[in-house]
C-alpha positions as a LaTeX table, in Angstrom:
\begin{tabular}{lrrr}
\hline
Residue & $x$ (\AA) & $y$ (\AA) & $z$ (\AA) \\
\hline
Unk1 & $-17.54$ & 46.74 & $-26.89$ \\
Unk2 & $-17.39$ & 50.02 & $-28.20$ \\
Unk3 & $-21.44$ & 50.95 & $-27.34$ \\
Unk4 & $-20.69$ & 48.93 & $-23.98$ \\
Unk5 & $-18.07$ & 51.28 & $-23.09$ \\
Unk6 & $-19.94$ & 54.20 & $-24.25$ \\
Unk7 & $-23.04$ & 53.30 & $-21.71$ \\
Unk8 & $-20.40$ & 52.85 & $-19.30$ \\
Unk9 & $-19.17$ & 56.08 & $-19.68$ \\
Unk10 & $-22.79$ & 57.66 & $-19.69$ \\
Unk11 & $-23.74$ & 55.90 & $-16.50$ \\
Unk12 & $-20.21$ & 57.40 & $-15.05$ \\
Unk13 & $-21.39$ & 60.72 & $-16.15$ \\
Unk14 & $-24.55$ & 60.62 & $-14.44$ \\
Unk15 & $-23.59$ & 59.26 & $-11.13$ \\
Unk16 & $-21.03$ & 62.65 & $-11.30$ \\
Unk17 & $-23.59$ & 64.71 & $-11.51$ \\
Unk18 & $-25.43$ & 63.02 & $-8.73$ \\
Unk19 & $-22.56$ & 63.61 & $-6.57$ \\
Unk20 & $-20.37$ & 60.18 & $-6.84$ \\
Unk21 & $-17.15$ & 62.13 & $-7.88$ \\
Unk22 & $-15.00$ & 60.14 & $-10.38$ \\
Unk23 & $-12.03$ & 59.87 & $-7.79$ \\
Unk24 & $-14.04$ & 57.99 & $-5.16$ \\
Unk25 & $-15.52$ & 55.51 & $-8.22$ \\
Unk26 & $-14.30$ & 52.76 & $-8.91$ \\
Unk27 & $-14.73$ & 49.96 & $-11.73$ \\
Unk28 & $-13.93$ & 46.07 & $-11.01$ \\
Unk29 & $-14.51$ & 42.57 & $-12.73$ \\
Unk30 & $-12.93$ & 40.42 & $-15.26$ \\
Unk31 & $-13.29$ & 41.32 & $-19.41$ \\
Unk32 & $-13.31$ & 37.05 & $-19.56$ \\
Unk33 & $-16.88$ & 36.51 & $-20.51$ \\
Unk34 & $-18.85$ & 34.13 & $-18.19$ \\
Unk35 & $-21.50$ & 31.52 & $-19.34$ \\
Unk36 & $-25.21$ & 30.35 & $-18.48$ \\
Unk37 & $-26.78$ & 28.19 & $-20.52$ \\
Unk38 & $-27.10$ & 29.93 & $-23.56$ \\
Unk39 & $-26.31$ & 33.64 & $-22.62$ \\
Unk40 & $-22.53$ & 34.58 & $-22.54$ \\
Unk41 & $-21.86$ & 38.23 & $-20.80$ \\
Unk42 & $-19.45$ & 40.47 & $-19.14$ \\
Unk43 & $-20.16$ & 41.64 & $-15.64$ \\
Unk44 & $-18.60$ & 44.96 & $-14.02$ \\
Unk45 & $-19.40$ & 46.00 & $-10.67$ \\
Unk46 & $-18.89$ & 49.51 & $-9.94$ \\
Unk47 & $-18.51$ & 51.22 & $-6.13$ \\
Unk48 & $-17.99$ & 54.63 & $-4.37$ \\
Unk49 & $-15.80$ & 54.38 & $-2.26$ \\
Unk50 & $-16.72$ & 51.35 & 0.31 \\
Unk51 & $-19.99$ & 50.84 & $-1.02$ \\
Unk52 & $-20.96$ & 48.79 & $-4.24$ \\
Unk53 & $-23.40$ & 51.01 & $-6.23$ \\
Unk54 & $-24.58$ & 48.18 & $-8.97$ \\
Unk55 & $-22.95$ & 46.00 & $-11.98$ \\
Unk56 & $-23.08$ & 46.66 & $-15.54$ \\
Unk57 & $-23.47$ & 43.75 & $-17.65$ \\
Unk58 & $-22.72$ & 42.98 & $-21.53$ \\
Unk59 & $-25.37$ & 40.27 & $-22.40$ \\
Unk60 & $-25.24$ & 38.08 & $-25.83$ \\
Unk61 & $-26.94$ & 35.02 & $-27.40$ \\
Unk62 & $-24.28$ & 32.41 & $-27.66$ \\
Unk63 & $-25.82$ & 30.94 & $-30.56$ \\
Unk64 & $-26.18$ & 34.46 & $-32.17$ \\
Unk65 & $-23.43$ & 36.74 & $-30.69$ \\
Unk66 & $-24.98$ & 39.71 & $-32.62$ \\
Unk67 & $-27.82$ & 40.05 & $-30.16$ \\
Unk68 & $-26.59$ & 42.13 & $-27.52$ \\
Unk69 & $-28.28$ & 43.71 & $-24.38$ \\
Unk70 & $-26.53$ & 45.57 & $-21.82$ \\
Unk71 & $-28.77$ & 45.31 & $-17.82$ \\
Unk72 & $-27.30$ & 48.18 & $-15.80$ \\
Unk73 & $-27.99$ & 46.73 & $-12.37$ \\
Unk74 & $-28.27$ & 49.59 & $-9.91$ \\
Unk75 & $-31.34$ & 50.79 & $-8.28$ \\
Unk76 & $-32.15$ & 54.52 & $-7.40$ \\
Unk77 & $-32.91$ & 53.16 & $-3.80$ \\
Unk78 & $-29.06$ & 52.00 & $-3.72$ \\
Unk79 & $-28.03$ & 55.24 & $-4.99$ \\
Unk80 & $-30.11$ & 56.99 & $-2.01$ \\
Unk81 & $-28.89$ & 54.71 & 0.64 \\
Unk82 & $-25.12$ & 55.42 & $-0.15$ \\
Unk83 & $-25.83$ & 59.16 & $-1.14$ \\
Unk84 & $-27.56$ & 59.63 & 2.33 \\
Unk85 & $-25.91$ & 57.14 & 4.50 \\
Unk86 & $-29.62$ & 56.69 & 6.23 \\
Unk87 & $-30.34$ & 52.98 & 7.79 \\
Unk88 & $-31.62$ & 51.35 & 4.66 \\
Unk89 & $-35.05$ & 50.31 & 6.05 \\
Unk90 & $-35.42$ & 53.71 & 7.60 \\
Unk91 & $-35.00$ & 54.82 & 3.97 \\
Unk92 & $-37.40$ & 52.30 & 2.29 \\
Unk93 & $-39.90$ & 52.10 & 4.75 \\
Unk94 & $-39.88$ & 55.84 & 6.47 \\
Unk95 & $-42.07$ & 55.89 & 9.65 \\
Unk96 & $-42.79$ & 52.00 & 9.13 \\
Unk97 & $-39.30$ & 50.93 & 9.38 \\
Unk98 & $-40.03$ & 49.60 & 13.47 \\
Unk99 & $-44.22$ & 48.67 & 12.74 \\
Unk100 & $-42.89$ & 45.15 & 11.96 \\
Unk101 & $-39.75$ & 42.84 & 11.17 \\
Unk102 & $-37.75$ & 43.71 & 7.91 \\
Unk103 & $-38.73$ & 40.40 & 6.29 \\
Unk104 & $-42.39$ & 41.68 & 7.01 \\
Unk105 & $-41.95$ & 44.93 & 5.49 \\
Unk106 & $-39.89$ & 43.71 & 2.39 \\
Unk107 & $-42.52$ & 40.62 & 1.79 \\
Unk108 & $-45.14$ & 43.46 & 2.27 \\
Unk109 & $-43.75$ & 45.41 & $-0.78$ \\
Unk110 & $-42.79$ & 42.95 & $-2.66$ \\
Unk111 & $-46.36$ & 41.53 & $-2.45$ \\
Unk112 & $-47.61$ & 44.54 & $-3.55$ \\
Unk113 & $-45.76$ & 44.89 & $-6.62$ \\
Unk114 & $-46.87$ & 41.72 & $-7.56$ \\
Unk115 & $-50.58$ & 41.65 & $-7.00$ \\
Unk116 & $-50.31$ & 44.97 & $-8.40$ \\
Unk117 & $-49.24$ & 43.71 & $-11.58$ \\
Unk118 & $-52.05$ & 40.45 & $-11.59$ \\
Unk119 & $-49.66$ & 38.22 & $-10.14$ \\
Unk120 & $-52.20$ & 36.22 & $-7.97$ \\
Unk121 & $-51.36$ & 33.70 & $-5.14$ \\
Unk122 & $-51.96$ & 29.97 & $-6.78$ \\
Unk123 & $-50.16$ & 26.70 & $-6.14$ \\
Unk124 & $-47.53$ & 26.92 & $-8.90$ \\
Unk125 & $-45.71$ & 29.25 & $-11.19$ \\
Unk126 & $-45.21$ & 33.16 & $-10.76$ \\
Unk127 & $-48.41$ & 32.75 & $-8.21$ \\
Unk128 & $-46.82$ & 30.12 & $-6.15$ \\
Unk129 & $-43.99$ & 32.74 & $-5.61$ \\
Unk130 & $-46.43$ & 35.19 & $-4.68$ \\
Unk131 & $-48.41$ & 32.90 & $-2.40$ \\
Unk132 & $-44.48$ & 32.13 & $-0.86$ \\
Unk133 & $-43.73$ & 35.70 & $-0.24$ \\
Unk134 & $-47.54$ & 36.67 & 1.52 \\
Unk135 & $-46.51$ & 33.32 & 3.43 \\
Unk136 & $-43.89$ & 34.99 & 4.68 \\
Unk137 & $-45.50$ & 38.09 & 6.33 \\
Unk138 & $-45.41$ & 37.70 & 10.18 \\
Unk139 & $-48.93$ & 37.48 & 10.60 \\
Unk140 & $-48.91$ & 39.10 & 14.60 \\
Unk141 & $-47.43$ & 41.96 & 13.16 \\
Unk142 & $-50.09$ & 42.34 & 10.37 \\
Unk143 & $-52.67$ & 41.40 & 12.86 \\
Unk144 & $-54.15$ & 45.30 & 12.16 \\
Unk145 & $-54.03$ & 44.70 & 8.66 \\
Unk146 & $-51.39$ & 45.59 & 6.10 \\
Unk147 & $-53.61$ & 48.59 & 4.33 \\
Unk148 & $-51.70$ & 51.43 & 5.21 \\
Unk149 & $-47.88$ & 49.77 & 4.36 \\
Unk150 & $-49.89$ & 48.46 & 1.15 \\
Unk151 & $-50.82$ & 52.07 & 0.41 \\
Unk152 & $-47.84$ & 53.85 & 0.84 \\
Unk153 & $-45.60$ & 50.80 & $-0.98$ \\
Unk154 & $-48.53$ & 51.91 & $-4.02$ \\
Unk155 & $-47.34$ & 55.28 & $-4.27$ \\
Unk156 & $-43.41$ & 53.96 & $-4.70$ \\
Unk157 & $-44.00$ & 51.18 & $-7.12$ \\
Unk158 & $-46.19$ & 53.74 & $-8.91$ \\
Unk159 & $-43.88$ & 56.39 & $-9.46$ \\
Unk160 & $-41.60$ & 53.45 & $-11.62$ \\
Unk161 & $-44.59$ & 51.99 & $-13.33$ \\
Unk162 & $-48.49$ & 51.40 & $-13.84$ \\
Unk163 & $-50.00$ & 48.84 & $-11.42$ \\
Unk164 & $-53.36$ & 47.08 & $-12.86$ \\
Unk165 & $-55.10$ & 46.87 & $-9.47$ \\
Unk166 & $-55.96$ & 49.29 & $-6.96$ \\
Unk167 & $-54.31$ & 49.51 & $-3.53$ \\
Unk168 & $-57.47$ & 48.72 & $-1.51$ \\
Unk169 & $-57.56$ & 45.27 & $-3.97$ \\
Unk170 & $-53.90$ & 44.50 & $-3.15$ \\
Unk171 & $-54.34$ & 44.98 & 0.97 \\
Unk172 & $-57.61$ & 42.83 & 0.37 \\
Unk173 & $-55.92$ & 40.00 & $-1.43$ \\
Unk174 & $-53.06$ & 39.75 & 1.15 \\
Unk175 & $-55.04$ & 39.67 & 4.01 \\
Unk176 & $-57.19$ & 37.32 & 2.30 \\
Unk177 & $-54.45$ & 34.92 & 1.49 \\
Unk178 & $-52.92$ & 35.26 & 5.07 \\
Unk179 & $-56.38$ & 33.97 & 6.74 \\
Unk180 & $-55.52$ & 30.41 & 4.85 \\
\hline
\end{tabular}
């Protein structure tokens, strides 16, 4: 509890510094630990003033309580949106937020993280949930192709990790799988 705190603490520090001052934060949830299957934890959800930033969450292995993880759930697109109070697909998506429906643009990126990390559309498994989420791409609005989204999606999932395939491979394999 101790090193859970501390983290919490840290995290507190560093959204500070970003500008979420410590009177507008605030820290709810229950220290009753919850259950699934065989994972115990402790979830916290933390906000600035009306806006829920992320969760913090104490993780253990009920059959060996010594093996702890903590998941600090907030991403740094969160942490823009409520820092800049910008529409968030204007924020995501920049000068494509209107090219196509949300659920376009998010299956878009989402495709593209996945293909980018080998993740290829296939009737079951991890593929079948790739092949489910290219389904989902409103093909009239792709009708021009989905290169230049593909691209620019690249250069964000980029900046938080190495993608195995190459933009122009990604755009090719989602267009490919829409023509089914």
């Amino acid at each position: 509890m101790e090193e859970y705190g501390a983290i919490l603490n840290g995290w507190l520090t560093v959204l500070s510094q970003l500008g979420f001052h410590a009177r507008n934060l605030g820290i709810k949830g229950k220290l009753s630990p919850w259950r699934r299957r065989q994972v115990e934890g402790i979830t916290l959800r933390f906000q600035h003033l009306d806006h829920t930033l992320g969760d913090i969450v104490l993780l253990w292995n009920t059959e060996h309580p010594g093996h702890l993880a903590v998941d600090l759930g907030s991403g740094l697109e969160r942490l823009a949106w409520v820092r800049t109070q910008e529409r968030w697909h204007q924020l995501i998506y920049g000068s494509f937020a209107e090219a196509a429906p949300p659920t376009t643009l998010d299956a878009i990126r989402t495709a593209t993280l996945l293909l980018g990390h080998g993740i290829t559309p296939s009737a079951r498994g991890a593929g079948g949930i790739t092949r489910r989420v290219i389904g989902s791409i409103d093909r009239d609005a792709a009708r021009l192709g989905v290169g230049a989204l593909v691209r620019e999606m690249y250069g964000y999932w980029s900046l938080v990790g190495v993608l195995r395939a190459p933009w122009p491979e990604i755009a090719r394999a989602m267009e490919e799988e829409m023509r089914l």
